[in-house]
C-alpha positions in Angstrom: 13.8 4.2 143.4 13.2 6.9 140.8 11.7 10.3 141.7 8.7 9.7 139.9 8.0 6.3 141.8 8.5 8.3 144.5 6.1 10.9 143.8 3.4 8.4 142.8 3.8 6.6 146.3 3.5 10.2 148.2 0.4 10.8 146.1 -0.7 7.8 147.1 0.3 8.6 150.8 -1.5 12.0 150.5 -4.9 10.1 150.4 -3.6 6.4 152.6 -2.3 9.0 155.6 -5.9 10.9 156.0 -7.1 7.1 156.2 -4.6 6.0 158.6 -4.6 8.7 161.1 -8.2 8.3 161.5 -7.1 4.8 162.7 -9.8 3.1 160.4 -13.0 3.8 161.4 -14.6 2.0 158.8 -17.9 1.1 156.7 -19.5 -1.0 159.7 -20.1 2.6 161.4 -22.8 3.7 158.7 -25.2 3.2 161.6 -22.8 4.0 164.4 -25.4 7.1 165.5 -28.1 3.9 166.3 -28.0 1.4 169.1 -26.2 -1.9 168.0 -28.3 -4.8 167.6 -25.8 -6.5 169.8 -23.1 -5.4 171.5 -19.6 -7.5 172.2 -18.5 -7.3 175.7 -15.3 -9.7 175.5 -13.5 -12.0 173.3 -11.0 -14.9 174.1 -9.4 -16.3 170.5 -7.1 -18.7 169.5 -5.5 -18.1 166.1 -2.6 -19.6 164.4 -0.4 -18.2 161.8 1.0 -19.8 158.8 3.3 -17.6 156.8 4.1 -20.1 154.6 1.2 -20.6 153.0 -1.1 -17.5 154.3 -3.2 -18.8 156.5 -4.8 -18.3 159.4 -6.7 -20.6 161.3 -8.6 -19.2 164.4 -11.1 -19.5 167.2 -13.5 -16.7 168.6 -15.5 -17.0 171.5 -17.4 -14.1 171.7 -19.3 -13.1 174.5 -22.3 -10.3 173.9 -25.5 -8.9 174.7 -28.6 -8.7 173.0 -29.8 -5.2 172.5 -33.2 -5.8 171.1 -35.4 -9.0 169.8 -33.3 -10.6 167.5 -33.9 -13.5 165.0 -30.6 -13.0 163.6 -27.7 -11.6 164.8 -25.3 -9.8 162.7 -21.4 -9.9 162.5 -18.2 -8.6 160.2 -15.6 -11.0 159.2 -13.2 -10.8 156.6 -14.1 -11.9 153.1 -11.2 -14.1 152.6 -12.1 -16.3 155.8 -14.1 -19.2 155.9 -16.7 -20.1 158.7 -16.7 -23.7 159.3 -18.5 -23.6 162.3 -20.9 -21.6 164.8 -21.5 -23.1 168.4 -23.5 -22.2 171.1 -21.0 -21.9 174.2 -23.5 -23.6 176.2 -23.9 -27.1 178.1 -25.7 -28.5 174.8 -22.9 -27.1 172.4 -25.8 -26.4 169.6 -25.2 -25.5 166.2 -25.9 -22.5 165.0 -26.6 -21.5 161.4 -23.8 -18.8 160.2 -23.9 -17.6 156.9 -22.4 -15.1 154.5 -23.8 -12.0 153.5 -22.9 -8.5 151.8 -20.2 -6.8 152.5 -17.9 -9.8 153.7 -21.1 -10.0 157.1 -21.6 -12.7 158.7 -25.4 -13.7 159.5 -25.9 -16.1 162.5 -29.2 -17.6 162.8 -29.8 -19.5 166.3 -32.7 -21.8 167.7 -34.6 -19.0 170.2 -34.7 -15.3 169.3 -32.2 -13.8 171.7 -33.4 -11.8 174.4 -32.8 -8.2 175.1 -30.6 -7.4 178.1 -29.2 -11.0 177.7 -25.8 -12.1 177.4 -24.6 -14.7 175.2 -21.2 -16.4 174.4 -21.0 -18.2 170.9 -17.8 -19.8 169.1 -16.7 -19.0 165.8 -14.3 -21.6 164.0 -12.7 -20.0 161.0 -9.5 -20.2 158.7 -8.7 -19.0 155.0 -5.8 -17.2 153.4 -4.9 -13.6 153.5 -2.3 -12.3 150.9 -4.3 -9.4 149.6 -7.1 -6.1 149.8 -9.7 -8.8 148.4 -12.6 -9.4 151.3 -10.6 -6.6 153.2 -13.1 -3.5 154.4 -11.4 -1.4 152.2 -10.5 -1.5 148.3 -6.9 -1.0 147.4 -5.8 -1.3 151.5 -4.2 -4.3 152.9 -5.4 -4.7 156.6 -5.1 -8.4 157.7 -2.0 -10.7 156.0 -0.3 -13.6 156.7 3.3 -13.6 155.1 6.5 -13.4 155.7 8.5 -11.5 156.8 5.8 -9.5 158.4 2.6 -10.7 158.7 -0.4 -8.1 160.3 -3.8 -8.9 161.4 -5.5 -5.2 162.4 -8.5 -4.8 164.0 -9.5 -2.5 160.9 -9.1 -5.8 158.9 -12.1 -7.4 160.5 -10.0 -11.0 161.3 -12.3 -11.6 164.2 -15.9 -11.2 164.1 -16.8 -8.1 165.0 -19.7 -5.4 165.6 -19.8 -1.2 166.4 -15.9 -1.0 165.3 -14.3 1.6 167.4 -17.2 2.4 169.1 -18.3 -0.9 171.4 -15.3 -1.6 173.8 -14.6 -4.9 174.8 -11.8 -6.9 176.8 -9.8 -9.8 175.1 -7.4 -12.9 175.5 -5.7 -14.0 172.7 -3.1 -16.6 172.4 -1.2 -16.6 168.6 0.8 -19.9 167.7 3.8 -18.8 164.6 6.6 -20.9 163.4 9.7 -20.3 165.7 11.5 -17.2 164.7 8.7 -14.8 164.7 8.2 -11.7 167.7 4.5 -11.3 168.1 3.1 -8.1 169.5 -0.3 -7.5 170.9 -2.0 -5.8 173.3 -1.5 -6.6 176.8 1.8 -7.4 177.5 2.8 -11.2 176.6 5.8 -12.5 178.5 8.4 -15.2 176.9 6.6 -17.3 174.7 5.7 -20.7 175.3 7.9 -23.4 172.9 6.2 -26.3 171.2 8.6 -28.4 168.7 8.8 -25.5 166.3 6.5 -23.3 167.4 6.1 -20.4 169.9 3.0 -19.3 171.2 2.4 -16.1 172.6 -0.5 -15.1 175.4 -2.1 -11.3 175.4 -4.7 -9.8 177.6 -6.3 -6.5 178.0 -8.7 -6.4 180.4 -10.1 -3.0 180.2 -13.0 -2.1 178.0 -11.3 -0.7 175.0 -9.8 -1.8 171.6 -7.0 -4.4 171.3 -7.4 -7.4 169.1 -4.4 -5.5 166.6 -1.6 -8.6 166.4 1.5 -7.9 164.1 4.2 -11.0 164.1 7.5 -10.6 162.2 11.2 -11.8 161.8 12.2 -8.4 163.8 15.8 -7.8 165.4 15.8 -7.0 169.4 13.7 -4.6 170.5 15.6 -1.1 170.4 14.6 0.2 174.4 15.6 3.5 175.5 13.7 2.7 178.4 12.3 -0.5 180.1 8.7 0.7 179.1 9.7 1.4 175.4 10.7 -1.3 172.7 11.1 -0.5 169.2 10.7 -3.9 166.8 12.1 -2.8 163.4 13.4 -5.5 160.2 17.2 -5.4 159.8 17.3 -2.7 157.1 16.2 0.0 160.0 18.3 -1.5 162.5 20.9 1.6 162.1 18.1 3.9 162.7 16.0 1.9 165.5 17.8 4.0 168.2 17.1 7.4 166.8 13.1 6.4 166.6 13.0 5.1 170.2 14.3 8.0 171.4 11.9 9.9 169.5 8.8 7.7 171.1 10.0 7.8 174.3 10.2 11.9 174.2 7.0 11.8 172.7 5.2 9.5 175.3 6.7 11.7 178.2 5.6 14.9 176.7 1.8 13.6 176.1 2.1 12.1 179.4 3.1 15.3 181.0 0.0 16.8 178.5 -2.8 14.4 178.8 -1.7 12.6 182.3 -1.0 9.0 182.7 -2.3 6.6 180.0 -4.0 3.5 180.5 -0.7 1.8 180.0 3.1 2.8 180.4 3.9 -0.1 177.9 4.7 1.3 174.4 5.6 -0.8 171.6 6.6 0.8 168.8 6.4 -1.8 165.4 7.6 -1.7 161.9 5.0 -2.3 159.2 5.5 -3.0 155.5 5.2 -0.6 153.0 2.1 -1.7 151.1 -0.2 -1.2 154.1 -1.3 1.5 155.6 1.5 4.2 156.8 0.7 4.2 160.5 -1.8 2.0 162.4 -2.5 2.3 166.3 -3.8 -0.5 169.3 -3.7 0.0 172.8 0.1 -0.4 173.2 0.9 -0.5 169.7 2.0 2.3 167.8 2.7 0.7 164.0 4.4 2.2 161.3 4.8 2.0 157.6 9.1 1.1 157.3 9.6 4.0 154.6 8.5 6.4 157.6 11.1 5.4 160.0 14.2 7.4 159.6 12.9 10.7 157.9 13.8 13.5 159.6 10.3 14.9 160.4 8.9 11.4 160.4 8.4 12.0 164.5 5.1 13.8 163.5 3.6 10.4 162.2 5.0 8.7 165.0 3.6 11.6 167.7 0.1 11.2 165.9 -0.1 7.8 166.4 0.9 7.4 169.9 -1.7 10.7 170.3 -4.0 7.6 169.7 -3.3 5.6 173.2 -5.2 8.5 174.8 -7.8 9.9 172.1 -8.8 6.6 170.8 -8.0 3.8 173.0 -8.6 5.5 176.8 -11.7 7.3 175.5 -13.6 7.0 172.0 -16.4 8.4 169.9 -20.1 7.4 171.0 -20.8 7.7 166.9 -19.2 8.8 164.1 -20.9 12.4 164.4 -18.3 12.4 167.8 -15.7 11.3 165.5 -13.7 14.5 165.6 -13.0 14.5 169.1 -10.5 11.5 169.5 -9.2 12.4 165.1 -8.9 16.2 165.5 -7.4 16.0 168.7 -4.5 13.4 168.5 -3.9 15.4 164.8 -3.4 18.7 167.4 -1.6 16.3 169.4 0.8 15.8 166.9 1.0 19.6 166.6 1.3 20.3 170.2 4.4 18.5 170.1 5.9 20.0 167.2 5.3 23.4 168.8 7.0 22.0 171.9 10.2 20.3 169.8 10.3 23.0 167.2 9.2 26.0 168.4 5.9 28.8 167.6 6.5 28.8 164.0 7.0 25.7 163.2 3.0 25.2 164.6 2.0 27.9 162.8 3.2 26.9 159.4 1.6 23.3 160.2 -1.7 24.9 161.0 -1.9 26.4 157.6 -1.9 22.8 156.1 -4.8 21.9 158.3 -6.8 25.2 157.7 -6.8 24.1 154.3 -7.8 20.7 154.7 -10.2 21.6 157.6 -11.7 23.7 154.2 -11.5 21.7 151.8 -14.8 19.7 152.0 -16.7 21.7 154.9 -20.1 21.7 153.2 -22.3 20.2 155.9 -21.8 20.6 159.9 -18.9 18.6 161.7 -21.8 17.2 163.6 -23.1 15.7 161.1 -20.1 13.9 159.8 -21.9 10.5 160.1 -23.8 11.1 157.1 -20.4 10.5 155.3 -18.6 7.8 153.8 -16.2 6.4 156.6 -13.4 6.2 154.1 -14.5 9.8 151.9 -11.5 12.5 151.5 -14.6 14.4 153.3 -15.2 12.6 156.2 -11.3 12.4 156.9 -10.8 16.0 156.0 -13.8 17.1 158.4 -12.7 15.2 161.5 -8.8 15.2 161.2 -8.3 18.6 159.7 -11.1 20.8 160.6 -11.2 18.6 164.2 -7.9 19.5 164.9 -8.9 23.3 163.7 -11.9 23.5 166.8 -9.1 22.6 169.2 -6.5 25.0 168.2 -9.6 27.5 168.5 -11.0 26.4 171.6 -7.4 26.6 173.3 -7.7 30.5 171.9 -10.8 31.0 173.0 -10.4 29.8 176.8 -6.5 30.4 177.0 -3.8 27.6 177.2 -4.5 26.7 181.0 -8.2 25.6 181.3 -7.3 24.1 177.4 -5.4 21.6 179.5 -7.7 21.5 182.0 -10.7 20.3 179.8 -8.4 17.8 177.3 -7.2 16.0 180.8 -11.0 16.2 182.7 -12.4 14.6 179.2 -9.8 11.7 179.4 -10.2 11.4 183.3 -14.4 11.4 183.4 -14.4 9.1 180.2 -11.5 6.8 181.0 -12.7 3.2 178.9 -15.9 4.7 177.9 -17.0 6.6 174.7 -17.6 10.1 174.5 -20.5 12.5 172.7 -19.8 15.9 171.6 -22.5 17.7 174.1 -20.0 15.3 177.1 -17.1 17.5 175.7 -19.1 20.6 175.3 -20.1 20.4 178.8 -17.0 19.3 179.8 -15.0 22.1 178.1 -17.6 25.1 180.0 -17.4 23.9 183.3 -13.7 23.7 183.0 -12.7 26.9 181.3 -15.8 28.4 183.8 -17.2 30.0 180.5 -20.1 29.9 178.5 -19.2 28.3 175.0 -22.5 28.1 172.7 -21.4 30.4 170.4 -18.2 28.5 170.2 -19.7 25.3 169.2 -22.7 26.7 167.1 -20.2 28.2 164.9 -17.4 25.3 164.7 -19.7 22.4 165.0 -23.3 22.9 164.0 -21.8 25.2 161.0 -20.3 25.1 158.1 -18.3 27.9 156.7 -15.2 30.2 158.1 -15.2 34.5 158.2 -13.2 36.5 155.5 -11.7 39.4 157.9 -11.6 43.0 156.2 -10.0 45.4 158.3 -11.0 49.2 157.8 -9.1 51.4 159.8 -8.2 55.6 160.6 -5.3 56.7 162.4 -5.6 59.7 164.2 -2.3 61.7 166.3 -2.9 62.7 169.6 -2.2 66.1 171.2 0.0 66.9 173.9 2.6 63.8 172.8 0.3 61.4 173.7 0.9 59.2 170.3 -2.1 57.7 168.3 -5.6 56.3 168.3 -6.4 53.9 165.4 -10.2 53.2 165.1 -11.4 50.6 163.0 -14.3 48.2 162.1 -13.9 44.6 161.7 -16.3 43.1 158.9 -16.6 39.5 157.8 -19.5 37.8 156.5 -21.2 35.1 159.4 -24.1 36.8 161.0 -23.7 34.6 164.0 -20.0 34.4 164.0 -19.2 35.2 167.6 -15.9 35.0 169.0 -12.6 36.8 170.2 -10.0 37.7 167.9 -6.1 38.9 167.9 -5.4 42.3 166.6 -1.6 43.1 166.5 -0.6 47.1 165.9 3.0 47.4 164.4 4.2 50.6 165.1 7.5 52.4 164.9 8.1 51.4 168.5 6.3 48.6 170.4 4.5 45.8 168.8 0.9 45.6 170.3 -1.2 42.7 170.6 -5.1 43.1 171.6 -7.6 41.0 172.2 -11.1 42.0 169.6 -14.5 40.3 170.5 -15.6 40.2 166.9 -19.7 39.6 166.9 -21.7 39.5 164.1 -20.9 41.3 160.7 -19.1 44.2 161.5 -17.1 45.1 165.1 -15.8 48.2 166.0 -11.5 48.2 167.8 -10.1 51.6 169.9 -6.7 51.2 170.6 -4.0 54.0 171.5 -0.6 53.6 171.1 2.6 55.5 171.6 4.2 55.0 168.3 2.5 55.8 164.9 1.1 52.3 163.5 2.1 50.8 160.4 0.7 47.8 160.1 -2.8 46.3 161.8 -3.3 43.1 161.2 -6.2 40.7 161.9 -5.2 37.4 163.9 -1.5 37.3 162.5 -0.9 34.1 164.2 -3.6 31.9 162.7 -5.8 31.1 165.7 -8.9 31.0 163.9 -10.0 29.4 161.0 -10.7 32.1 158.6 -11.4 32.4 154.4 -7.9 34.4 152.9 -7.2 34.5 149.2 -4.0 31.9 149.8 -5.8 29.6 152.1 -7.9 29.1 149.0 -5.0 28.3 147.1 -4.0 25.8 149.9 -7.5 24.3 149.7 -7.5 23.6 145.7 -4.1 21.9 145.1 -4.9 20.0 148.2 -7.8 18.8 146.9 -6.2 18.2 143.5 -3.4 16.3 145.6 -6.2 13.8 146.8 -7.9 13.4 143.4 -4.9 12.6 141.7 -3.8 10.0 144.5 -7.5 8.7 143.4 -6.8 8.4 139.9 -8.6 11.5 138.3 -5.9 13.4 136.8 -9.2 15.6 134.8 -10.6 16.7 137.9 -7.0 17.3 139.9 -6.3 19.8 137.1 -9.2 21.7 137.0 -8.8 22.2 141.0 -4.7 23.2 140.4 -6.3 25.7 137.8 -8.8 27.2 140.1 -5.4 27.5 142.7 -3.6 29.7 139.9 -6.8 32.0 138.9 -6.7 32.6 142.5 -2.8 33.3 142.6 -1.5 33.1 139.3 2.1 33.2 141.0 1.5 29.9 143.1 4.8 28.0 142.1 2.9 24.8 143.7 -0.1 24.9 141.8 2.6 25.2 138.6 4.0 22.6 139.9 1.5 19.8 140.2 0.0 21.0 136.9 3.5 20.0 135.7 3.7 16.9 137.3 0.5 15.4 135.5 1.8 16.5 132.2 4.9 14.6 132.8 3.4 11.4 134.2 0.8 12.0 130.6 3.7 12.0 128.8 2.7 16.2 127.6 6.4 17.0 128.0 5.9 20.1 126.2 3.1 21.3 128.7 5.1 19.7 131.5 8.3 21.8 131.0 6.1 24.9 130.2 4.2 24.5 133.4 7.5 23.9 135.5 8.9 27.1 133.7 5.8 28.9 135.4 7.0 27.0 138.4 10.2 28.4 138.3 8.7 32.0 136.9 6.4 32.0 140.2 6.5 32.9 144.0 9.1 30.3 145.2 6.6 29.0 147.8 7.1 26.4 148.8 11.1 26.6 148.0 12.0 23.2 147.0 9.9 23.6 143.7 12.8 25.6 142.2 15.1 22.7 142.7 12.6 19.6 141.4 11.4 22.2 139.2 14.6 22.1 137.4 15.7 18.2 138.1 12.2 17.7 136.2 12.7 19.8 133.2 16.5 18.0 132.9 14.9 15.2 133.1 12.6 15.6 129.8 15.5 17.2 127.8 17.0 13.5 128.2 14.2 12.3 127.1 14.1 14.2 124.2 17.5 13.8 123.5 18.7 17.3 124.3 21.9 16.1 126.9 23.4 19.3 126.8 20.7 21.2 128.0 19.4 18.3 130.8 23.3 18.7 132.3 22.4 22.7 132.5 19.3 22.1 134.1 20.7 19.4 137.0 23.2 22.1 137.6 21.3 24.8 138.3 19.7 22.3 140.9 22.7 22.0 142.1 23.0 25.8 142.4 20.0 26.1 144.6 21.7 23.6 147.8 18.3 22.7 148.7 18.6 19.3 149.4 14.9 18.7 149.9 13.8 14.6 149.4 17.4 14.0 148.4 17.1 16.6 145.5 21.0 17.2 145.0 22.3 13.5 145.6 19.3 13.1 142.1 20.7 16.4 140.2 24.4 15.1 140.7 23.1 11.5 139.8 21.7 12.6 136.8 24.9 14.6 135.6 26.8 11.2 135.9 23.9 8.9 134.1 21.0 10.5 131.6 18.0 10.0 133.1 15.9 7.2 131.6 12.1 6.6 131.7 11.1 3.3 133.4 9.7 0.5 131.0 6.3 0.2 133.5 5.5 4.6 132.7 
């Protein structure tokens, strides 16, 4: 694969990956913040799987309660399925009147209005062909196919009809028929599959209230198990690295077990998806991921996320989207607890930049409020992966790392298999860390907006040897921002940390110290969300990053030029600016923006080496050999091998580089 195919599928990813780690909470929750019509209790289904031609063919019965006078009850089912029948599951078998509405909905008309407080149990016959997005919740996203090798029916994809996705828990059998030669895995462990002539059948139940109904059936090799608990199902082409990725779950599981407590299940199973869906998917069980992110080397923190999911998604959920940010932000800060625990301090606190900026990049109304958005919005994912994860890291400042743990395991224990509302959590959160948090959640939840610290300071010597006082003010510009923050003195001796309480717009600091300060700096490790002059840097080509994986190259650039009038050095913002040009064909403004690149402040430090792969790259377009061979050697010259950027330079010095026919 060429670079620039490359690039195009990571732009791509930028925007797929926000969608995916929110595990698809889609469309159907417009209204999650109202009482359901009806609510599903259980499902038992029979569905049978025809890779050879697509299909599916399936039965639902679905069991579910009235929640108000209804003349017509209202499901979701995929666009691409047929409804040949609707049956009341009673003695008299009557037929019901199903039809199709907006939105691939399914309206289900019966005799009698159903009663509140009732439950029913109707039968759904269905069967149609899934191959593509079309009917799928989501343009552009494939969520439920039949084919082979893989084929993947998620419960994003709506295969089953379906009400209050991710919000109304349910239990469900389900028995899957596939040609012999295909592994299903669902959720609730199936034992060896029952044999038929040439088919296998395989039985799942999960019997708690939660989410399964995610199947995925493929021509995998042997589960990789590093322990009996653990299996890995990968195609052949992954085989080499199976072992590797097993190992990483199975370090993973243990540390969120040791984190979180016991999950609802001990049974991982950890399944290779194909690379046109989405990168990462999660069931109870079921960890799913995209084949091109198995084998990276930090591809553990896509894994970590998504197993982050059998506890913040699957043992407890969101009451409503508005709650959303509880179960997204914190298994996003479950990925990063674990990459502080595997990589050390730093390597947290160069991830929490990234999610600082994304956390800012769309915060104009309250994270309470994030059900007013778009399911499937850059906002809506930004607010409750990004800036959800942000509150988190924040609250485990504000009430120190032991009651942190305290509340995150009390919130899974007091909501196991039921959702969960913000004021639960607030709660929650005070009576574990035995302090009183309003001022926390005002700020961080009902509010929009993050402080831009000034520090003004004097540094007075003591008499008698005593050393120095440094008094100083702490301004920022939230009236009601309330809320501790790190002050660390460098001085010629000892380093000193103190803790600030920083209320309202301005906060006076005292602190004496033996050796003569140098440096004072305001919360140096990045504990709280704050405005700086290069998190707004962050923000823009971020932003730019999603609207180009959207399409609009006009808009990216004006948000990668608002990144360089705010640091006209930003290598990365040169960068992407460089990048359009060159997919536009502008190969003069391409190599004059990756020049800039090159001219700028190295960050981050594998633009100098695609900076100059890129610019060699257009000299052999142009015709200019001699200089392209320059260029791939200076590349060379760097030995940053970031993305395989050597193993392209020295490619490239062996064969001119050649635009594809499809640019």
């Amino acid at each position: 694969m060429t670079r620039d195919a490359s690039a195009a599928r990571l732009r791509f990813r930028i925007y797929s990956v926000m969608v995916a780690a929110a595990t698809f909470i889609v469309p159907a929750l417009h209204a999650a913040d109202r009482p359901q019509p009806i609510t599903i209790t259980a499902y038992k289904i029979d569905a049978e799987l025809k890779p050879s031609d697509h299909t599916l063919s399936a039965t639902a019965q679905v069991t579910f309660t009235a929640n108000a006078p209804l003349t017509t009850a209202v499901f979701e089912l995929h666009g691409a399925l047929r409804v040949d029948s609707v049956t009341d599951a009673g003695s008299k078998k009557t037929q019901l009147n199903g039809e199709r509405g907006a939105e691939a909905s399914l309206l289900v008309t019966p005799q009698q209005p159903l009663i509140p407080g009732q439950s029913y149990t109707w039968i759904f016959h269905y069967s149609g062909a899934l191959l593509s997005d079309e009917g799928g919740p989501v343009q552009g996203l494939k969520l439920a196919i039949v084919d082979n090798p893989v084929s993947y029916l998620l419960y994003a994809g709506r295969w089953f009809p379906m009400v209050g996705y991710q919000t109304d828990r349910y239990t469900a059998e389900i028995h899957v028929k596939v040609p012999t030669g295909y592994k299903v895995i669902g959720s609730g462990v199936s034992g060896t599959p029952k044999s038929e002539g040439d088919e296998d059948e395989y039985d799942f139940n999960w019997t708690k209230p939660g989410f399964p109904g995610t199947i995925i059936a493929g021509k995998f090799d042997a589960p990789t198990s590093p322990a009996p608990n653990i299996h890995v199902y990968t195609l052949p082409a992954h085989k080499t690295v199976a072992m590797d990725y097993a190992q990483s779950a199975l370090r993973i599981l243990a540390f969120f077990t040791s984190t979180f407590g016991m999950p609802e299940s001990s049974n991982l199973n950890v399944v290779e998806l194909p690379d046109d869906t989405v990168p990462a998917y999660w069931a109870p069980e079921i960890a799913a991921v995209a084949g091109n992110r198995i084998g990276g080397k930090n591809d553990f923190r896509l894994l970590s996320n998504t197993i982050a999911h059998q506890w913040w998604g699957s043992e407890t959920s969101p009451a409503s989207l508005n709650d959303a940010w509880i179960t997204n932000g914190m298994s996003r800060y479950g990925e990063l607890l674990y990459l502080e625990d595997s990589a050390g301090k730093a390597a947290l606190q160069n991830a929490i930049l990234d999610v600082a900026a994304g956390a800012m990049a769309y915060d104009t109304i309250p994270l309470s409020s994030a059900g007013r958005l778009n399911a499937f919005s850059p906002e809506f994912q930004s607010m409750t992966l990004e800036k959800g994860a942000m509150v988190f890291h924040m609250l485990r400042w504000e009430v120190g790392d032991d009651s942190f743990v305290k509340i995150l395991r009390a919130s899974l224990s007091q909501f196991t298999d039921k959702s969960i509302k913000s004021s639960d959590f607030e709660k929650l959160s005070e009576a574990q860390s035995q302090q009183q948090l309003t001022p926390f959640y005002a700020q961080w939840l009902d509010g929009t907006g993050a402080p831009e610290f000034v520090n003004k300071y004097t540094i007075y010597r003591l008499g008698n040897n005593k050393g120095f006082r440094t008094i100083g003010e702490i301004q920022q510009d939230l009236d009601l921002f309330n809320m501790p923050v790190e002050l660390r003195i460098e001085t010629d001796g000892k380093t000193e940390n103190r803790r600030i309480s920083v209320v309202g717009t301005d906060s006076q600091y005292v602190v004496d110290t033996f050796g003569r300060p140098r440096h004072v700096r305001i919360d140096p490790d990045n504990w709280v969300l704050k405005n700086t002059p290069e998190l707004q840097v962050r923000v823009s080509i971020l932003k730019g990053q999603q609207l180009v994986a959207q399409g609009d190259t006009t808009a990216a650039l004006a948000e990668y030029q608002k990144a360089l009038q705010a640091n006209p050095q930003s290598s990365l913002a040169s960068y992407r600016i460089a990048e359009i040009f060159f997919t536009q064909r502008n190969y003069q403004s391409a190599v004059n923006s990756y020049r800039d690149c090159l001219r700028g402040d190295d960050d981050p430090k594998w633009t100098e080496v695609w900076s100059h792969i890129q610019i060699g790259k257009i000299f052999d377009i142009t015709g200019q050999r001699d200089r392209a061979i320059t260029e791939y050697r200076q590349a060379l010259q760097t030995n940053d091998n970031t993305a395989g950027a050597l193993n392209e330079a020295r490619h490239y010095i062996q064969v001119p580089y050649k635009r594809p026919d499809s640019e």
